[in-house]
C-alpha positions as CSV (number, residue, x, y, z in Angstrom):
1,X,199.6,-44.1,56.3
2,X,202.9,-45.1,56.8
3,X,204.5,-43.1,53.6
4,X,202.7,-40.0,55.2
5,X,204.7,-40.4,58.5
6,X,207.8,-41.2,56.8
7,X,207.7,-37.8,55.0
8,X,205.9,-36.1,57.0
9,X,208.4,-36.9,60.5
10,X,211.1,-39.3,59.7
11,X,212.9,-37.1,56.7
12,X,212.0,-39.2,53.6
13,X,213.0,-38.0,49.9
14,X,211.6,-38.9,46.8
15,X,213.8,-42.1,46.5
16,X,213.2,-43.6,50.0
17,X,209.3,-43.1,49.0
18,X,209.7,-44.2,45.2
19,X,211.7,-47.6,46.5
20,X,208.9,-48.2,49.2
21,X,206.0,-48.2,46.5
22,X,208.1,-50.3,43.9
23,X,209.1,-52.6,46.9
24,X,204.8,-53.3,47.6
25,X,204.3,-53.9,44.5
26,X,206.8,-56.7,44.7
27,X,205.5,-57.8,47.4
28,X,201.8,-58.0,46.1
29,X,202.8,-59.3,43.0
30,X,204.6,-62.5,45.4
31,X,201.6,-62.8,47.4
32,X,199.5,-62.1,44.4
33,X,201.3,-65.4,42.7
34,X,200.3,-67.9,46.1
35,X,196.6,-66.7,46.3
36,X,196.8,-67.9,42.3
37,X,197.8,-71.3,43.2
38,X,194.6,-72.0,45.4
39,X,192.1,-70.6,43.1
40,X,189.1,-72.3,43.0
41,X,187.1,-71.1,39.9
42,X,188.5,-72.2,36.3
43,X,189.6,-69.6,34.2
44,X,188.3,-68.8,31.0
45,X,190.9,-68.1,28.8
46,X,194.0,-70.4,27.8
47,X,196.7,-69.4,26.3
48,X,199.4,-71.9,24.6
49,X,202.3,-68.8,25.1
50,X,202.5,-69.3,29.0
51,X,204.8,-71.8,30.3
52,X,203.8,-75.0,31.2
53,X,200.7,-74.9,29.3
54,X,200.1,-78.7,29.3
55,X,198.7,-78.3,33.3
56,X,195.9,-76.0,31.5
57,X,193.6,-79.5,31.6
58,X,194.4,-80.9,34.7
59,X,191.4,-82.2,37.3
60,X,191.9,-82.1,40.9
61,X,194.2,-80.6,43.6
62,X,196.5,-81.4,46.7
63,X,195.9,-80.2,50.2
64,X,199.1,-79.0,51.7
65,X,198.0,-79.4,55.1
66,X,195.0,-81.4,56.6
67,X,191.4,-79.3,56.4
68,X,193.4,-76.7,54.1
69,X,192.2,-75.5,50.7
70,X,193.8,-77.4,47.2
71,X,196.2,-76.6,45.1
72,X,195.5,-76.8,41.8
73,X,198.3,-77.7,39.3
74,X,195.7,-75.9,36.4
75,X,196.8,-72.7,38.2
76,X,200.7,-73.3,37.8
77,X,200.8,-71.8,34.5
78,X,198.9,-68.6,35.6
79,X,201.2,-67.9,38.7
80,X,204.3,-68.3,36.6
81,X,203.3,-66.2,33.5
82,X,202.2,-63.2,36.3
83,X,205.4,-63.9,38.2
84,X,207.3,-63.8,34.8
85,X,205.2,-61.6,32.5
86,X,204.5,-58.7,35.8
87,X,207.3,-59.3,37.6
88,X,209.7,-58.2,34.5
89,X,207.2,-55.1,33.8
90,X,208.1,-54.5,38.0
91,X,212.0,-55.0,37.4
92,X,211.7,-52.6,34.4
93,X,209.4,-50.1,36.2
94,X,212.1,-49.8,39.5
95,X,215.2,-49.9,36.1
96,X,213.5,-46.8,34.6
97,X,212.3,-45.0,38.1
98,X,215.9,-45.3,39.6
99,X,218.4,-45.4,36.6
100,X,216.7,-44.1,33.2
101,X,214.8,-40.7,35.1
102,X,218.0,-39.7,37.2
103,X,217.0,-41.0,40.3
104,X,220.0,-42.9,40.7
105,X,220.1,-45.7,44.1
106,X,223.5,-46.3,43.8
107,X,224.4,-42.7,44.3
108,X,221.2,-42.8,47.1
109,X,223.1,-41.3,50.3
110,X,220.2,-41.9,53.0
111,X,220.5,-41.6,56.9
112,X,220.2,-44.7,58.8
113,X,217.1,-43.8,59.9
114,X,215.7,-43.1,56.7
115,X,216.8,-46.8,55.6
116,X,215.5,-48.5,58.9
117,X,212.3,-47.0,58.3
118,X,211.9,-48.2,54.7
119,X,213.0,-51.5,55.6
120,X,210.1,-51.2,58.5
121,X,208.0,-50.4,55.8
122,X,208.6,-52.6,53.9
123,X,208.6,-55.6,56.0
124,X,205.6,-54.6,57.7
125,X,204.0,-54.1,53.9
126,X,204.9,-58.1,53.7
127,X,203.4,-58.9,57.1
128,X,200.4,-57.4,56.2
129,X,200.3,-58.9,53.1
130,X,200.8,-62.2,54.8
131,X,198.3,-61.6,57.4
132,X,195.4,-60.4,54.8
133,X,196.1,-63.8,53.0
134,X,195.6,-65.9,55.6
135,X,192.8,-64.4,57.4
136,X,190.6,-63.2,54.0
137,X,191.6,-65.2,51.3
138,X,192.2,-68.4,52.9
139,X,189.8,-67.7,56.6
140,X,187.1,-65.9,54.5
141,X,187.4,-68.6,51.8
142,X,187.8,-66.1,49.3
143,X,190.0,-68.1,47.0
144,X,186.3,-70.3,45.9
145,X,184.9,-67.0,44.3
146,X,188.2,-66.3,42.2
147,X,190.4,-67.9,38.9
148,X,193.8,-67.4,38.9
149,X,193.5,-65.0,35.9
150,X,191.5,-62.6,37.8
151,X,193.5,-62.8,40.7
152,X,196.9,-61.8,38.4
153,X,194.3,-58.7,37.7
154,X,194.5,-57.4,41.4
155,X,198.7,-56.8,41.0
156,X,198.2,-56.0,37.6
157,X,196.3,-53.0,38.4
158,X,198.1,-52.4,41.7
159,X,201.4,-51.9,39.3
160,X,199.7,-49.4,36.9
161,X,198.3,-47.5,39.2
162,X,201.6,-47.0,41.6
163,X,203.9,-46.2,38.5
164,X,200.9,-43.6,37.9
165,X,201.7,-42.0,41.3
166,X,205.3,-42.2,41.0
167,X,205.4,-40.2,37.8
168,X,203.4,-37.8,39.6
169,X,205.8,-37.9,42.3
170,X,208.8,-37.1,39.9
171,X,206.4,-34.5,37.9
172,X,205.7,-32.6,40.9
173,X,209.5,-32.7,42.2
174,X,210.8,-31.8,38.7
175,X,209.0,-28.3,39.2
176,X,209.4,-25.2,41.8
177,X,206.8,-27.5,44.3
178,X,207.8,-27.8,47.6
179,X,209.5,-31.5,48.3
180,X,207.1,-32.0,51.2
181,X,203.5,-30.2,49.7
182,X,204.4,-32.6,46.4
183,X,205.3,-36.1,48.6
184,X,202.1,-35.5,51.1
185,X,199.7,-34.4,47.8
186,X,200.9,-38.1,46.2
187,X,200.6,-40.2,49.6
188,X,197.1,-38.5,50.6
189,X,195.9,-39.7,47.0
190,X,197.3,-43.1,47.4
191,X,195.7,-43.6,50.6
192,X,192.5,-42.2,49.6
193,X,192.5,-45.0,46.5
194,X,193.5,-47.7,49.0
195,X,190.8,-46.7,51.3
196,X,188.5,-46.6,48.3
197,X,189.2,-50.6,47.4
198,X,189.2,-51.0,51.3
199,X,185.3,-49.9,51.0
200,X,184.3,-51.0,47.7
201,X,186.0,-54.1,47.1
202,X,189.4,-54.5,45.1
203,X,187.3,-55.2,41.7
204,X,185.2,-52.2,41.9
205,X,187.6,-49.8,39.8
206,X,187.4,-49.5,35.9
207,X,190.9,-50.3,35.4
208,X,190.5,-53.7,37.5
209,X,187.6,-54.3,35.1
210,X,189.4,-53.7,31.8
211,X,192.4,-55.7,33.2
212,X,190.8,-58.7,34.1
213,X,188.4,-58.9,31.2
214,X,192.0,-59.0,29.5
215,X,193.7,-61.4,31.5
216,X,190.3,-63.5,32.1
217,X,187.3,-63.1,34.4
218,X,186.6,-64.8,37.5
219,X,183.4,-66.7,36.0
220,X,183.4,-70.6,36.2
221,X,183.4,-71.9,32.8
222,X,181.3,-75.0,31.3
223,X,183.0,-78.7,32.2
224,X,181.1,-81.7,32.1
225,X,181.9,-83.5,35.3
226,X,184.0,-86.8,34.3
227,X,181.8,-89.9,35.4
228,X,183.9,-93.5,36.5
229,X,182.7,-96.2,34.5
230,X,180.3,-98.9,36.6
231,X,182.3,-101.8,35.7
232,X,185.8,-102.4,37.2
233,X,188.8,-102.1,34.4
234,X,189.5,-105.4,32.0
235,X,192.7,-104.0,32.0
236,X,195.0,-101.7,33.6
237,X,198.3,-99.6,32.1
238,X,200.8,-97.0,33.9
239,X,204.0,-94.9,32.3
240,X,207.2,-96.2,32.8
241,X,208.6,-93.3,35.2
242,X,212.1,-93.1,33.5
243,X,210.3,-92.7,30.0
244,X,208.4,-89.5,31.9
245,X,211.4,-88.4,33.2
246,X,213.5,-88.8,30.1
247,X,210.8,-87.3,27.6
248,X,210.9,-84.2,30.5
249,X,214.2,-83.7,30.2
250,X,214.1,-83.9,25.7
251,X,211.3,-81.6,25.8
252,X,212.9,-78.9,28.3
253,X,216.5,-78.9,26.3
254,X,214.3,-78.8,23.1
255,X,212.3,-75.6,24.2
256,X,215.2,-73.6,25.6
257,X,217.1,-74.2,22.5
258,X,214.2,-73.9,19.7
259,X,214.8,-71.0,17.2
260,X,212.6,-68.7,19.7
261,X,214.2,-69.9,23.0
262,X,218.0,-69.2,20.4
263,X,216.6,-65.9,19.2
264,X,215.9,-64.8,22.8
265,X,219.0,-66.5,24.9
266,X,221.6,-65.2,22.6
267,X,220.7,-61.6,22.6
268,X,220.7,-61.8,26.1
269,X,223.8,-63.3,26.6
270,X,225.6,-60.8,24.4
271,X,223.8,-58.2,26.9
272,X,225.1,-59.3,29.6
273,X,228.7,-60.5,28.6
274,X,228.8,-56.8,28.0
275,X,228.3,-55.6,31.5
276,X,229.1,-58.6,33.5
277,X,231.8,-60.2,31.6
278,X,231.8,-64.0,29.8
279,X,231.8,-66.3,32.6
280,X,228.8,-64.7,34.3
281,X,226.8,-64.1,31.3
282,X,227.5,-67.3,30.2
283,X,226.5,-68.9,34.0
284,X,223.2,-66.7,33.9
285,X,222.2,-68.1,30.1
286,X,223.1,-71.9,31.3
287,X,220.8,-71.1,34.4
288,X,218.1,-69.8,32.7
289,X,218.0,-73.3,29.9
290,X,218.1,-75.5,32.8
291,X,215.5,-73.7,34.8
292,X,213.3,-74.2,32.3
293,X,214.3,-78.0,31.1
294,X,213.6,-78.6,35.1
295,X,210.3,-76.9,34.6
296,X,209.1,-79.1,31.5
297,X,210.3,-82.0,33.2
298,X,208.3,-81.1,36.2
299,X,205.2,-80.4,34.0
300,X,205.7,-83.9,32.0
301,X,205.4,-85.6,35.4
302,X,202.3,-84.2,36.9
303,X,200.9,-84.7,33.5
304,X,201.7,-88.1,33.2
305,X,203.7,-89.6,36.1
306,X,201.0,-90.8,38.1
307,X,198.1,-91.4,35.6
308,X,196.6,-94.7,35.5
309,X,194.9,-95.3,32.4
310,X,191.9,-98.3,32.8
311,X,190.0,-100.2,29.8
312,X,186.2,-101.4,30.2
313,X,183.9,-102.8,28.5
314,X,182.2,-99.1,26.9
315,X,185.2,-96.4,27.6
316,X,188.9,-96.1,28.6
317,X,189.9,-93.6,30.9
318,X,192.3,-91.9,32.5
319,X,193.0,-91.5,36.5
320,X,195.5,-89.3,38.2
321,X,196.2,-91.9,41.5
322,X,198.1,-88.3,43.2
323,X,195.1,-86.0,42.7
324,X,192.6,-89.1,43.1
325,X,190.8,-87.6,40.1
326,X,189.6,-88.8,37.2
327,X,190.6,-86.7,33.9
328,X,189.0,-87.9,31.2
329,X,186.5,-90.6,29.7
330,X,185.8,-91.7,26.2
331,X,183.1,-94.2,24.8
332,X,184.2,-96.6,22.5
333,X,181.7,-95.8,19.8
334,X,183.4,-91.7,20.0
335,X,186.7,-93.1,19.1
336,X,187.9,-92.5,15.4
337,X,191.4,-93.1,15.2
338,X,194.1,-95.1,17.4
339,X,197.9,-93.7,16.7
340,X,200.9,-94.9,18.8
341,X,204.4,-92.4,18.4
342,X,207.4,-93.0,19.4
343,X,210.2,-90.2,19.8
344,X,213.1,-89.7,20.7
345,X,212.9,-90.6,24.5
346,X,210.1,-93.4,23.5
347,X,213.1,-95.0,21.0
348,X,215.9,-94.8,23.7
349,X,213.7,-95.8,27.1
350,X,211.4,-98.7,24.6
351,X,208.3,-97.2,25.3
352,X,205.3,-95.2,22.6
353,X,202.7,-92.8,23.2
354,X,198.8,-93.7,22.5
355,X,196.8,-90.4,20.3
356,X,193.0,-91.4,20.9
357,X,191.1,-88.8,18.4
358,X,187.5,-88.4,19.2
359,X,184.5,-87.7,16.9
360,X,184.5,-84.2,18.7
361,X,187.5,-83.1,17.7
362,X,189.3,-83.8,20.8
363,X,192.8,-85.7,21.0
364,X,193.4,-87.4,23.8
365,X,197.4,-88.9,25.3
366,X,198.5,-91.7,26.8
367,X,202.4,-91.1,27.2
368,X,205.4,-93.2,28.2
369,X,203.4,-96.5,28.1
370,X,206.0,-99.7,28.1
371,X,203.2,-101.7,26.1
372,X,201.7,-99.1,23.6
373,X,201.2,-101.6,20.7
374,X,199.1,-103.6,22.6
375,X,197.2,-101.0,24.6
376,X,196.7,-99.3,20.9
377,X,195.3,-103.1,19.8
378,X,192.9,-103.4,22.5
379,X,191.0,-99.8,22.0
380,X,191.0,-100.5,18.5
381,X,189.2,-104.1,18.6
382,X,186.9,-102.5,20.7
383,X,186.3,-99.2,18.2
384,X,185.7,-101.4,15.6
């Protein structure tokens, strides 16, 4: 309703209402990536090409605050690939609106109260925002019906959708229509399709459909609940924290500068030297590398930085003493092979990595343990 007034009254053209709608879609697309985190449901689909894939598999959640809903580290990896994958399709939608089309902001000569309106706007777009997250999706409990693949579907759609209306916009004020017939014609169609997910329901559309059966549905997949043994531990092992943080550190350096993190960093650097000059280009590439070496390091340490990992007399298993969850199980008589590795950081911090492989197929890690040899012994007397 807002857009309506602001052409309508407050003198809006079709920049001040093209930078409002690509502005809400930013801010659903932020909002969009917290209501991931708290997802309840598991989602369906995993895919190996998001970052921080290894959180995929893990159990349990933190509160943030005392009676508040979890957060679940198995939903990092879908808030960053939406934030990453939809929020560079966002930055290249507002590039190709405002620069590519002719509708240039930097030549943008608004009156003030055209800009304090927008920024109203636009603030109050992020209130609301706010205020529907905490009320519905956490006060409404909403977040126990939803994965955090079908929650990415909600902006997804929201983003097609809006640069749907603004090429309309730009169609209808390419031609002899009047500014104002063309701006109210767009803003009474946009608030006739929020009213319509107002009524129905944000996932009633066809296009929320087809984008979340892409991105993954909202249904709660099969997983065998993980049972503690009966009998205390014979024995208990923990990672060696520097090992964790070490191997972080190799792994994040080693995925920035793989052939696909080189083929991808260079062309961009050469980009930008171009239009920012060498020392900023070169600042933005050594940002980006340690962003994501910080990232893998993070991910390395909720994998494995607290685990506790306890031997019985039928199964070892694995416990997460943060998330106070268990994570995995295995019988003795399921074990096929023992391995222990030791890489790079295992060779410089003295520590190896136990590889369980199951009869099932499954493959299952103990990391950054000071005493792998003789953890490795133990299951193996046992399996045999």
């Amino acid at each position: 309703m807002f857009p309506l007034v602001g052409v309508l009254a407050l003198g809006w053209d079709v920049v001040a209402l093209l930078l409002l709608y690509w502005v809400e879609i930013g801010i659903v697309l932020c909002w969009s990536g917290v209501e991931a985190l708290f997802a309840e449901r598991r989602s369906t689909i995993h895919s190996t090409r998001v970052p921080l894939d290894g959180l995929f598999e893990k159990r349990g959640g933190v509160r943030l605050w005392r009676g508040g809903p979890r957060v679940y580290p198995r939903n990092v990896p879908h808030t960053v690939g939406l934030l990453a994958i939809l929020g560079g399709v966002w930055a290249f939608s507002g590039y190709s609106l405002f620069v590519l089309q002719g509708q240039e902001l930097l030549a943008w000569t608004p009156s003030e109260l055209v800009v304090g309106t927008v920024l109203v706007g636009a603030v109050g777009a992020f209130v609301a925002r706010g205020v529907t997250f905490r009320s519905e999706y956490l006060g409404d409990e909403e977040y126990r019906e939803v994965s955090a693949q079908a929650v990415a579907a909600g902006p997804a759609t929201y983003l097609l959708t809006m640069w749907a209306f603004a090429s309309v916009v730009e169609a209808l004020v390419s031609t002899e229509t009047s500014d104002v017939v063309a701006f109210v014609g767009v803003v009474g169609v946009k608030l006739g399709y929020d009213l319509y997910r107002y009524r129905t329901g944000p996932t009633a559309s066809r296009v929320s459909d087809i984008v979340a059966n892409r991105l993954g549905t909202d249904e709660e997949s099969a997983r065998t609940t993980i049972e503690t043994p009966d009998e205390e531990p014979t024995a208990r092992f923990f990672p060696n924290g520097r090992a964790v943080r070490l191997g972080g550190l190799l792994i994040g350096l080693g995925y920035a500068l793989s052939v696909h993190g080189i083929f991808v960093l260079f062309p961009l650097w050469f980009l930008l030297q171009g239009a920012t000059g060498v020392p900023v280009a070169t600042s933005i590439v050594v940002g980006i590398v340690a962003a994501i070496t910080a990232g893998k390091g993070i991910e390395q340490y909720v994998q494995y930085g607290s685990m506790e990992y306890g031997l019985s007399e039928r199964s070892v298993a694995g416990y997460d003493r943060c998330l106070a969850t268990p994570q995995w199980r295995v019988a003795y008589d399921e074990i096929e092979t023992v391995t222990v590795t030791r890489g790079l950081s295992g060779r410089l911090s003295g520590t190896g990595t136990v590889r369980i492989r199951t009869s099932d197929g499954r493959v299952i890690t103990l990391a950054h343990l000071p005493d792998a040899k003789r953890v490795s012994e133990r299951v193996d007397t046992r399996v045999r």
